[in-house]
N, C-alpha and C positions, 0 to 999 in steps of 0.2 A: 133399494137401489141407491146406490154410493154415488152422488154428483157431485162437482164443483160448481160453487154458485158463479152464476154466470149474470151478469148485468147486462145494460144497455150501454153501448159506445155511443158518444158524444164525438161529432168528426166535424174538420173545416175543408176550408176550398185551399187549391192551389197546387199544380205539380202539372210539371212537361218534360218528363223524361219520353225518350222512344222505345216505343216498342222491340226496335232492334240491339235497341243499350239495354236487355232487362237479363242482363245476368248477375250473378253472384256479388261480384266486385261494386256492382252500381248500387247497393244493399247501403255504403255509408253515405254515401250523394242523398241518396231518398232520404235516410233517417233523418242526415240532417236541414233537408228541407221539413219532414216534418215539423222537427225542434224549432226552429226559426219560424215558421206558422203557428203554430201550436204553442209554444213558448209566450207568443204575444198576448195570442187569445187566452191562455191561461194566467195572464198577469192582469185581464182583463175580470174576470171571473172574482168578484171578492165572497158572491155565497151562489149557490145555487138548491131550487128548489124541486121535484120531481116524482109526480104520481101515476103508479102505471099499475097496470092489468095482468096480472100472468094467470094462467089456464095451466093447470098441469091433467092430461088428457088420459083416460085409465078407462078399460071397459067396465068398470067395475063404477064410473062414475066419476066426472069430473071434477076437480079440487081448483076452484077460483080463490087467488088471494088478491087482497089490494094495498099494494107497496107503497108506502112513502118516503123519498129520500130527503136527507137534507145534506149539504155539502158547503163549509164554512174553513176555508185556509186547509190545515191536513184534518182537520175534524171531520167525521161523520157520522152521521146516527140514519139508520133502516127501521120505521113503525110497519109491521105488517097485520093484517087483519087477514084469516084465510077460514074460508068453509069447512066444518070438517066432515061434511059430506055424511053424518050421520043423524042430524037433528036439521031440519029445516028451520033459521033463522040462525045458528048458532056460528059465533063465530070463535076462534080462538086466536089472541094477540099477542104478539110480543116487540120486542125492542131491542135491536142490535145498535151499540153506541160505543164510536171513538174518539175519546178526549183527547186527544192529541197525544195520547203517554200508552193510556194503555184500552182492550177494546171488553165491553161486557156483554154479557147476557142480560134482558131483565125479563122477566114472565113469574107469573105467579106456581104455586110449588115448591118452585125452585128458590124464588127471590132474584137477587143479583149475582153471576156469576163471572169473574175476572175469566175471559180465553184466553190460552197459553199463543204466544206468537206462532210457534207452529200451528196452533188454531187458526189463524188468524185469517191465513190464506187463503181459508175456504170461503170466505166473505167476499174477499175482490175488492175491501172497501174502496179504491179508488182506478183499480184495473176497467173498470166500464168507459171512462173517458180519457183516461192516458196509456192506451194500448199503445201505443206507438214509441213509448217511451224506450221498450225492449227492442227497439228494431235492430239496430246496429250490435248489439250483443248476444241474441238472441235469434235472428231472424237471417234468411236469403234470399232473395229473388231469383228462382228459378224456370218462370216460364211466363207465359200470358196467356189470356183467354179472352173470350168474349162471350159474356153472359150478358141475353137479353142482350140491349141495345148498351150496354157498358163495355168496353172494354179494359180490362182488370190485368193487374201484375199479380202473380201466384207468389204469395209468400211465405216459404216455410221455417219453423219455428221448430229449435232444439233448447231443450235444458240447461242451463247456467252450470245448473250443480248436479250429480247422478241424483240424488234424491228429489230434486225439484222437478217437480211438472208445468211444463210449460203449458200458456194458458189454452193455446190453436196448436193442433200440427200443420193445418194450411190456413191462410185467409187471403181471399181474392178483394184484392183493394181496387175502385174507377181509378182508371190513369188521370183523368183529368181534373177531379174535386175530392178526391181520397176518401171517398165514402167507402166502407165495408159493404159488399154487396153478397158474400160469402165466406163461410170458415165451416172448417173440419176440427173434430176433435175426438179423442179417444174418453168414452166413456165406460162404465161397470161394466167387468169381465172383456175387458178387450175393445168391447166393441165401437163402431165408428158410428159419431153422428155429425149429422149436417148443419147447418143453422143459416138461414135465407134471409138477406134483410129486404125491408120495403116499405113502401110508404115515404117516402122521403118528403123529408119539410124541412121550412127553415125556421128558426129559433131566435130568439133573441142573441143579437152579435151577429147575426147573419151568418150564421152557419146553419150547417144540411144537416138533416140526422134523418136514423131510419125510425120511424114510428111503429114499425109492427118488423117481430122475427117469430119465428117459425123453425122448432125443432124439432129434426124426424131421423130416424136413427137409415146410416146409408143402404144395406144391405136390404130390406125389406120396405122401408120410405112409410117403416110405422112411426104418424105421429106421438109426439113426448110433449109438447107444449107448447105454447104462445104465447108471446108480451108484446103486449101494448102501449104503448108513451098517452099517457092522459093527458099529461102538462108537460110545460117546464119552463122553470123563472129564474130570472138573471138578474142579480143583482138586488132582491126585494126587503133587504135587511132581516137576514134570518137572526134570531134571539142566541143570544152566548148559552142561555140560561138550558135551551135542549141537548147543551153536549156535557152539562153536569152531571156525575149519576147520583149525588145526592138532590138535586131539583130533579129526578126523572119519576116518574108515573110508571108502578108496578102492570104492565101489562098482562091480560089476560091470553094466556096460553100455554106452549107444552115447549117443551127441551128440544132445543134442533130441529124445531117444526123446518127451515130451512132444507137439510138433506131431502134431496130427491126433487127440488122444485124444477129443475133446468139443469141440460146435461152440464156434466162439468164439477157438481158437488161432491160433498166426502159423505 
């Protein structure tokens, strides 16, 4: 199964547009209230740190991994450790890491591998908490809803470029603290999946985030997986020395153990 790796969104407070202003046109207004929120909080951000849970759910037996992110200026590095569901205790690891210039593979095997930037997309390395980034190039507001007790602006989302895929075809954003409380996406052979967020908490910066999503594919609402937010640290002085890849630790595991964890990957 072909996914896009898909993260977790990192979102702030703040937006009062109406519900009766939520058309197309009102699509630059919002962006750039995002930017000007967002913008702030993310000048605030000098590393950030974050371990989470994802379940990828198979009748055939569940595949638990356990993510660790680090996020330092445009640098990023992903430690993953996942079950491989064949050996009770065993786990297989590896190491997605971008130095600011360019992004590698590390796992054992293979050693280190340079991803080609068209590679690269399938990572997200920083689409999990600046989704909103694309709004005004990318995005329209075409309707509203009401999920649960939020009331949400329906935002859809087209391609930059014919070959580029956009990350949502829909995400329903709260009108009032701009939390994600739902998104549509087109995954393997077509087909459409859901993704629910919930749990919501606040974080260091005082901002909301959802703690727990839930994907399940729409036509038949067969679960695909779940992630979890373990942590998450602001500001704790993360080490220069983990986005080097000659300082990195050959991890234990397999080549694009990533495809397949969350709809969305290649």
């Amino acid at each position: 199964m072909k996914n896009r790796l898909f993260l977790l969104s990192l979102t702030a407070i703040l937006i009062s547009l109406s519900a009766a202003r939520a058309t197309a046109q009102d699509i630059t207004e919002l962006a750039q209230k995002f930017q000007d929120r967002y913008g702030k909080l993310e000048n605030q951000i000098k590393d950030m740190t974050m371990v989470q849970e994802i379940t990828m759910i198979s009748k055939d037996g569940n595949i638990v991994s356990d993510v660790l992110y680090y996020y330092k200026g445009d640098k990023f590095r992903m430690d993953t450790k996942t079950n491989t569901g064949k050996e009770k205790g065993m786990k297989m690891e590896t190491t997605i890491l971008f130095d600011g210039t360019d992004m590698w593979m590390i796992a054992p095997f293979m050693g280190k591998k340079k991803i080609s930037d068209k590679e690269q997309t399938k990572y997200q390395k920083d689409k999990s908490w600046k989704w909103w980034a694309d709004l005004a190039k990318n995005g329209k507001i075409t309707g509203t809803e009401k999920i649960g007790d939020r009331n949400c602006f329906i935002i859809e989302y087209v391609s930059a470029k014919k070959d580029e895929q956009a990350p949502f075809d829909k995400i329903w954003i709260d009108m009032d603290n701009l939390v994600q409380v739902k998104a549509e996406m087109t995954v393997e052979k077509k087909k459409k999946a859901i993704a629910l967020y919930s749990d919501f908490r606040k974080v260091p910066g005082n901002w909301e985030m959802p703690f727990k999503t839930e994907f399940f594919y729409e036509k038949d609402k067969q679960p695909i997986s779940i992630i979890i937010v373990k942590s998450v640290d602001i500001n704790k002085g993360v080490d220069d020395a983990l986005f080097e890849i000659g300082k990195t630790e050959k991890k234990a595991g397999f080549k694009d153990m990533f495809k397949g964890m969350v709809p969305g990957g290649q």
